[in-house]
N, C-alpha and C positions, 0 to 999 in steps of 0.2 A: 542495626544500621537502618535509618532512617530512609525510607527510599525519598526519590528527588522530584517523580512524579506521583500524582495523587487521586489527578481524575482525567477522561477523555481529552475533555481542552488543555490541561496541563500536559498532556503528550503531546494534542497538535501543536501546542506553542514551542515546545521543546524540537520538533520536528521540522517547523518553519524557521525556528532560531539556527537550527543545526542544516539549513538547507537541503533538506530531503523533501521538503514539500513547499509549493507555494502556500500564502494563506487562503486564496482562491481555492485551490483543492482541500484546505483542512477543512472548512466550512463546508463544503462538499461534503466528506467523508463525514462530517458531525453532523450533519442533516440526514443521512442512511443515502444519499447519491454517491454512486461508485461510477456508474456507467460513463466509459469514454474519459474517467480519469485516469492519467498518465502520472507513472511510480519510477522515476528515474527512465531509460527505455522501454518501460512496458506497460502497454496501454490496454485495464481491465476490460475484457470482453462481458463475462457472463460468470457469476458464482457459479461453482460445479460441486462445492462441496463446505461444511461447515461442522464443527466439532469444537470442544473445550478448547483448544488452544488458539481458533481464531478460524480464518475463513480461508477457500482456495479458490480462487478464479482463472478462467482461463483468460489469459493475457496475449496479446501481440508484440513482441519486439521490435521494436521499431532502426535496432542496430541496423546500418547497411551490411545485409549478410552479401559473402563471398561469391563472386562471380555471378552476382546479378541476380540471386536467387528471392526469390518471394521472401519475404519474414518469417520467421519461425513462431509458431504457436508455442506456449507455453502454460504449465499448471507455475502460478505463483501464489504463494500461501502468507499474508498479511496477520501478521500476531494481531491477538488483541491487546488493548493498554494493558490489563492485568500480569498475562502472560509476558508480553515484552519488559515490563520493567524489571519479571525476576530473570529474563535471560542476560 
């Protein structure tokens, strides 16, 4: 099987096509700029941790949480191209 993606840009445009990212933020993310971009509700704080499968940042939700409360911090772990295209 022939995968569908091939390199970097070829996820972000897959990505922008499939509306999970703007092209604003792909260009972002292909340049190594994370900080203060926004991944669906959650907006990268600070990498906390990195490994063969891709990287983990600590993110802010930006969900309106229940009853008023502050937003919830979060670990959210962004595959890398490689890794993503075999999941």
């Amino acid at each position: 099987v022939r995968p569908s993606v091939v390199n970097a840009e070829q996820f972000a445009d897959r990505l922008v096509a499939d509306g999970h990212l703007t092209r604003f933020q792909a260009v972002k993310l292909l340049g190594g700029f994370w900080q203060g971009l926004v991944v669906g509700s959650f907006r990268l704080m600070c990498p906390i941790g990195r490994g063969g499968v891709g990287i983990v940042y600590l993110a802010r939700d930006d969900r309106r949480p229940a009853g008023g409360r502050t937003p919830r911090l979060v670990a959210l772990k962004l595959l890398s191209p490689t890794r993503a295209r075999q999941e």
